[in-house]
C-alpha positions, -999 to 999 in steps of 0.1 A, spaced: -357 259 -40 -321 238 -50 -312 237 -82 -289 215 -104 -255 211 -85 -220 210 -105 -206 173 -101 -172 177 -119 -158 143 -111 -176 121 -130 -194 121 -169 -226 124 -150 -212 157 -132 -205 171 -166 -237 162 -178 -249 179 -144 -229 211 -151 -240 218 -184 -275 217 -172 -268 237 -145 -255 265 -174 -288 262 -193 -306 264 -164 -290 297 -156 -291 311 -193 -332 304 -194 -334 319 -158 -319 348 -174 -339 351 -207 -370 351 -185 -355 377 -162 -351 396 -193 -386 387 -203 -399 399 -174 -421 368 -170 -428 363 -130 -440 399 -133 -460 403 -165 -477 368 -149 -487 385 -116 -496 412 -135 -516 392 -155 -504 394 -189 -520 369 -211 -500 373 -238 -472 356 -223 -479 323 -243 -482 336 -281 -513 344 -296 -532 313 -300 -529 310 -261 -542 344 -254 -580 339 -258 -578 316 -226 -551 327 -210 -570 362 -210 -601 344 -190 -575 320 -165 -553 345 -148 -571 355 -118 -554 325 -96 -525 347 -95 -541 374 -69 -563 345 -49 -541 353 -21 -554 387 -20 -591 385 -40 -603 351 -15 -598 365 20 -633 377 22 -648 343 12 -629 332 48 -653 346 71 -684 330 51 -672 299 53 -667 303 91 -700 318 94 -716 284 76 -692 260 98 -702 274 128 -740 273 116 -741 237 109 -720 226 139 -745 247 163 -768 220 143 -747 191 150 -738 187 116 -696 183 117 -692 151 90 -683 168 57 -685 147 22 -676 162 -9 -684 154 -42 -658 166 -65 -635 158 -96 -599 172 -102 -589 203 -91 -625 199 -68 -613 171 -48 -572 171 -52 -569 201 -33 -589 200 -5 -577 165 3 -542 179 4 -555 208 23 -574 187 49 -551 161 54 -523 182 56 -542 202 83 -550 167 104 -588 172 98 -610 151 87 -629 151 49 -645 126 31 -636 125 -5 -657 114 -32 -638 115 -62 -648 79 -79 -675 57 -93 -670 27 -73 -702 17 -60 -688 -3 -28 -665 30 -21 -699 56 -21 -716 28 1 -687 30 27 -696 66 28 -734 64 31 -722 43 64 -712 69 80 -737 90 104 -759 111 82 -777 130 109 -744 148 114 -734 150 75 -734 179 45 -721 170 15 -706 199 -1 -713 191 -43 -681 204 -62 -682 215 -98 -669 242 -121 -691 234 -152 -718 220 -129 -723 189 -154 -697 167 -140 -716 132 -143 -692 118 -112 -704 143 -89 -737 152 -104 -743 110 -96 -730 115 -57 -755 142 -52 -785 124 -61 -779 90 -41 -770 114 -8 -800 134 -14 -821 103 -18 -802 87 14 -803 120 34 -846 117 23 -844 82 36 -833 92 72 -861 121 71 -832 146 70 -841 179 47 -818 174 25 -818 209 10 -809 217 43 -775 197 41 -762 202 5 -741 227 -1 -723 237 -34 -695 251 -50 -696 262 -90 -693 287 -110 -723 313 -122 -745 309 -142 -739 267 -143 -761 246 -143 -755 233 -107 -759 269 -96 -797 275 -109 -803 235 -96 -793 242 -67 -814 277 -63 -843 255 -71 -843 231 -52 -834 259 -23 -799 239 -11 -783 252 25 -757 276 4 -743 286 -29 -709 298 -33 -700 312 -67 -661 309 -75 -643 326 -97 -649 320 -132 -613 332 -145 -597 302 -127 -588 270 -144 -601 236 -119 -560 226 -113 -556 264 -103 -582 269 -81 -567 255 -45 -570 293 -30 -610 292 -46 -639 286 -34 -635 248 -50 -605 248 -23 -619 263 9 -651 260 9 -644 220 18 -614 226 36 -632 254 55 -663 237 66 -639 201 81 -619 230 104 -590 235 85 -574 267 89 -578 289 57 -565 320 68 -530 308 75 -528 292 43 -540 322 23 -511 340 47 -490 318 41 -496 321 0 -493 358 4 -457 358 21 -447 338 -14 -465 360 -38 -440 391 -39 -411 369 -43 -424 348 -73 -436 380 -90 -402 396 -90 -381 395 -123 -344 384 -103 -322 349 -110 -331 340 -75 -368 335 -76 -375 299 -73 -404 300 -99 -381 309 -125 -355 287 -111 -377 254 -112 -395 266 -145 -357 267 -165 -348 237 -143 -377 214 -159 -375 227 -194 -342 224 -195 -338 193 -183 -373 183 -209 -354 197 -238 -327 168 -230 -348 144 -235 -366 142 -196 -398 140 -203 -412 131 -167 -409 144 -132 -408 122 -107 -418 136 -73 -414 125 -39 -417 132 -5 -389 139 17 -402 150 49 -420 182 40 -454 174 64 -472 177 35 -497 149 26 -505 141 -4 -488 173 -24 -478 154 -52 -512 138 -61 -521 175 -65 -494 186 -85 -499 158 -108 -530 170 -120 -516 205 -119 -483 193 -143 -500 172 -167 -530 186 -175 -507 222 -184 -480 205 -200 -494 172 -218 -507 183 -248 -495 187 -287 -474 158 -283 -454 171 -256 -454 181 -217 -440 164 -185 -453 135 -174 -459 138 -134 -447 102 -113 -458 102 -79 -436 79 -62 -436 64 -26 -405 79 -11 -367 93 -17 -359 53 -24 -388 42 -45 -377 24 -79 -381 53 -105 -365 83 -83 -336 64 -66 -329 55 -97 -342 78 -125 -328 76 -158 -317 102 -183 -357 104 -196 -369 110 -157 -362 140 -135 -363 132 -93 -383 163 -82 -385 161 -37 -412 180 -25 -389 187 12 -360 183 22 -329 176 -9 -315 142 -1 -276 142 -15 -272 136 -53 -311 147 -59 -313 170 -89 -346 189 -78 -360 201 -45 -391 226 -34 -399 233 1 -419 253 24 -458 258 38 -483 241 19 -499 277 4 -463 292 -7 -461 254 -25 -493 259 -41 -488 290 -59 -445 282 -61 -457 256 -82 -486 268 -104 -463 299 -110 -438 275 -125 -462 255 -143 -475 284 -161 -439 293 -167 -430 258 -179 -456 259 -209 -442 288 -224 -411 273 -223 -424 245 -239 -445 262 -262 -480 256 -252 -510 271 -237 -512 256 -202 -548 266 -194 -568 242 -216 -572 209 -219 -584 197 -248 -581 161 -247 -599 157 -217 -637 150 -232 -628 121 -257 -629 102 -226 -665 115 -212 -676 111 -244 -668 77 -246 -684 71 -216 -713 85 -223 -719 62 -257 -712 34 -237 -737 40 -210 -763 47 -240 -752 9 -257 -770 -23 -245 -749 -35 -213 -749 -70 -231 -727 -66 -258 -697 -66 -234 -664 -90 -255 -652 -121 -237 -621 -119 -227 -592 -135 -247 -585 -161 -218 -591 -166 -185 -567 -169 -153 -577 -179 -123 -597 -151 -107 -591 -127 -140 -605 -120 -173 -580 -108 -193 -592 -89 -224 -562 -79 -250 -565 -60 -284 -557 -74 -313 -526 -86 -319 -510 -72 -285 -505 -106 -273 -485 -134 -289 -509 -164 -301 -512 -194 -274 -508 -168 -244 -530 -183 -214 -515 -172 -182 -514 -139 -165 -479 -136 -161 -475 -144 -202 -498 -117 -214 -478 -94 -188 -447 -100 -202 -458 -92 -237 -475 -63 -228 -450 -48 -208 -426 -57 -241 -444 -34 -260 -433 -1 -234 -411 23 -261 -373 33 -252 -381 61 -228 -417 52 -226 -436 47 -194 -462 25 -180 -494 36 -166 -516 14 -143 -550 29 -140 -573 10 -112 -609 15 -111 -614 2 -78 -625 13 -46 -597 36 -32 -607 26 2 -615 -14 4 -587 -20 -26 -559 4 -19 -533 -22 -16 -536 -20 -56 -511 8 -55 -479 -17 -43 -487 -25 -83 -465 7 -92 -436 -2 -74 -437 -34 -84 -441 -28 -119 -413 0 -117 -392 -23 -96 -390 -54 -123 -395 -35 -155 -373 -5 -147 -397 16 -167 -412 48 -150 -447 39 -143 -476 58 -130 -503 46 -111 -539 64 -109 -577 56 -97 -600 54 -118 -619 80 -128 -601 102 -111 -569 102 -130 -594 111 -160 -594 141 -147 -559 147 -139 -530 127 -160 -556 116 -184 -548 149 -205 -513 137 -204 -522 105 -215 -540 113 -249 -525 148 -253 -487 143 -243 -457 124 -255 -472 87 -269 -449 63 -255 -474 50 -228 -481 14 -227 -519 15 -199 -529 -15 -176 -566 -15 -169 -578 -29 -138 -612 -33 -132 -636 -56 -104 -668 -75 -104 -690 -51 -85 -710 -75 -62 -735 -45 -44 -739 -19 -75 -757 11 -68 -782 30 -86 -781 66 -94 -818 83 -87 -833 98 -122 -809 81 -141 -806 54 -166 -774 37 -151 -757 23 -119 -727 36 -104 -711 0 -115 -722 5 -151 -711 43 -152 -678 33 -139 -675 3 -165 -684 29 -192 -656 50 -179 -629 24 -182 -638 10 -216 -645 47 -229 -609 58 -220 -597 23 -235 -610 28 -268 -599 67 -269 -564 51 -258 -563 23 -284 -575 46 -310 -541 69 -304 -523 38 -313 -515 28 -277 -513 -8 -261 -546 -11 -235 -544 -43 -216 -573 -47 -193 -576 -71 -160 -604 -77 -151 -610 -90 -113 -636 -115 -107 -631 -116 -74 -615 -84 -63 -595 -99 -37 -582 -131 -48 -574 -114 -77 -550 -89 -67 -533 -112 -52 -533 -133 -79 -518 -101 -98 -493 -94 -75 -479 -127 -79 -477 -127 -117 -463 -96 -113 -429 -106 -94 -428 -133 -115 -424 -110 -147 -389 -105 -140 -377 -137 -135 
């Protein structure tokens, strides 16, 4: 862990230098405090009273690395079981914390994992292609109600039916007790049930049973990273100025205090993949609420537009190596990573003043959804004008009167970003058959200079969505969304996967828009022409 350097020979190395003195003066307060080992210790008092109701039921993620090595040699037990069966494809069906860290987990590991963490109804297809004679999906839930997932399980159950596959015999799931999921699952007599624990939050429970049990089952190797977790633990729980928890805790609130609001976070060669869509979640939903928090930007690499060249609002975080001149850098094995980072998250909001453990504008959006899925499908609005191969539908007012091309109602959207602010493109597409969507961030961040985020949708719902309603409101949010040409339907339900994920986008709109925020949503015709059509208008904003 690096932390500010002293740059004395320019204004920004004085700048840099005084930071580096807060830094050290908050390191030492919470040396003094005794923080890193009241929060091993599990002191839930840590974050003022108001806090300590749920900070009382969230702390056991801070002895996973001891409390989760028996849950190891089940999950071996099961793997072996169900290859001895031929059975070696592994779906899940998970949300947040469910699906973020196994993917990191699994990818980082070189194995292979199926992730369903969307609505799109062309991206659950792709995965009903595979082979399903040598598939279990393991279903993923901490309240056991999460519709995304709850959705998943029916169509594979009704596909696995379809094959004549038992498909009791080939779900598996992960919840906690006594949810809902847990006494479905025991009657319909699914292949196993594993109980996590209920005293961890979803974006802290990577060393769970939400984390292994996936990761476990597609061959990755959980004992090393529960190891490797455990060689970190002693270090971050000690109450010295060099522990890096405490050293990247001061070094974020310091550097939020003057005014910079986000961390942006990049790879720089740690062989790590996909750590910082996993920390996002982490960050944001902690931090993001009461009006303030960090704003996570996951960024491309070292030279993507918004960490080359952060401003004073944006702080370059490397997950790896520290390239020269870089303000911020962790490294090390993916489990000491894990719990470096959710020991400094926790740390961070009571810097900041906040409870880190809840999340409490997370259901506006579900809520939404859920009103719209109950409202006639036909009452959808035109759109304000049409371009080409996309709607665009606009709030009042947002866009000047007379706009009529895409490029236009960019430009006066993008206007609207505050000093500081940040733009947010939010895709609900099919991560698979669309991904070249996310060259929209870079792009945008490229021509705009503004920090911008991008996320799938619904899956940033459960991560930066938090941020979104419950953080600093300076966001300006690009909706993207596609004709759905093969929808699918959901088995005992009232709706399609199309229309849920519909739902989802306008829900979240709405929720947006009624914090005040500009919501301009795209809306692809044809999915293909159109982001290309995007793309264009896009480099032409700058000109």
């Amino acid at each position: 862990m690096t932390v500010p350097e002293e740059r004395p020979e320019n204004a920004a190395g004085t700048v840099q230098e005084r930071l580096v003195a807060e830094v050290t003066s908050l390191v030492g307060q919470l040396v003094a405090d005794k923080v890193a080992s009241r929060l091993a210790g599990g002191d839930a008092t840590l974050w003022g009273p108001e806090a300590e109701p749920e900070a009382s039921v969230r702390l056991a993620w801070t002895k996973l690395h001891e409390t989760s090595r028996p849950l190891v040699a089940e999950i071996e037990a099961l793997r072996a079981e169900l290859n001895a069966e031929g059975v070696d494809r592994v779906v899940l069906a998970g949300m947040g914390g469910s699906s973020l860290a196994p993917e990191v987990i699994t990818s980082t590991a070189g194995v292979p994992l199926v992730v369903l963490d969307t609505t799109d109804p062309g991206q659950i297809a792709d995965a009903l292609e595979g082979d399903l004679t040598r598939t279990v999906l393991v279903v993923s839930s901490k309240s056991g109600s999460t519709v995304e997932t709850d959705s998943h399980r029916r169509i594979f159950e009704e596909a696995f039916t379809a094959e004549g596959i038992d498909a009791a015999s080939r779900v598996v799931v992960v919840t906690d007790p006594g949810s809902p999921l847990e006494a479905a699952a025991t009657e319909a007599g699914y292949r196993k049930v594993f109980l996590a624990d209920p005293h961890v939050g979803g974006r802290y429970s990577a060393l769970t049973a939400f984390g292994l049990v996936p990761s476990g089952l597609a061959g990755a190797d959980l004992r090393k990273l529960i190891d490797d977790a455990a060689d970190t633990a002693d270090e971050l729980a000690t109450d010295v100025d060099g522990n890096p928890a405490l050293l990247l805790a001061a070094a974020l609130g310091a550097a939020h205090t003057r005014g910079a609001e986000k961390a942006v976070l990049a790879d720089t060669g740690s062989g790590i993949t996909g750590f910082g869509e996993w920390a996002e979640q982490l960050i944001a939903e902690s931090t993001g609420k009461n009006g303030t928090g960090l704003l996570p930007v996951v960024v491309e690499n070292a030279e993507s537009p918004g960490f080359a060249d952060a401003k004073e609002d944006a702080t370059p975080v490397a997950i790896g190596p520290k390239p020269d001149g870089l303000m911020l850098a962790t490294e090390g094995t993916l489990g000491g990573l894990i719990l470096l980072w959710e020991t400094a998250t926790a740390i961070v909001g009571r810097l900041l003043a906040i409870n880190p453990f809840d999340q409490p504008d997370v259901e506006a959006a579900k809520k939404a959804a859920r009103s719209l899925l109950d409202a006639p499908a036909e009452d959808a609005a035109a759109p304000t004008f049409v371009d080409g191969p996309v709607e665009v539908f606009a709030q009042d007012g947002l866009l000047p009167e007379g706009t009529g091309t895409l490029t236009g109602a960019l430009r006066a959207f993008l206007a609207t970003t505050p000093d500081f602010g940040y733009v947010a493109v939010q895709a609900y597409l099919d991560r698979i058959a669309d991904a070249s969507a996310i060259v929209l961030r870079a792009e945008l961040a490229r021509r705009t200079g503004v920090q911008t985020t991008f996320g799938w949708g619904p899956r940033f719902l459960h991560s930066t969505g938090q941020y979104h309603k419950g953080g600093h409101q300076n966001g300006v949010f690009l909706q993207i969304t596609g004709a759905v040409t093969d929808d699918l339907a959901v088995p005992g339900r009232p709706y399609t996967l199309g229309t849920l994920q519909r739902a989802q986008a306008l829900g979240d709109g709405q929720v947006l828009a009624d914090h005040g925020r500009p919501v301009l949503r795209l809306h692809f015709t044809d999915r293909a022409a159109g982001l290309a059509h995007l793309v264009e208008a896009v480099q032409e904003v700058g000109v």
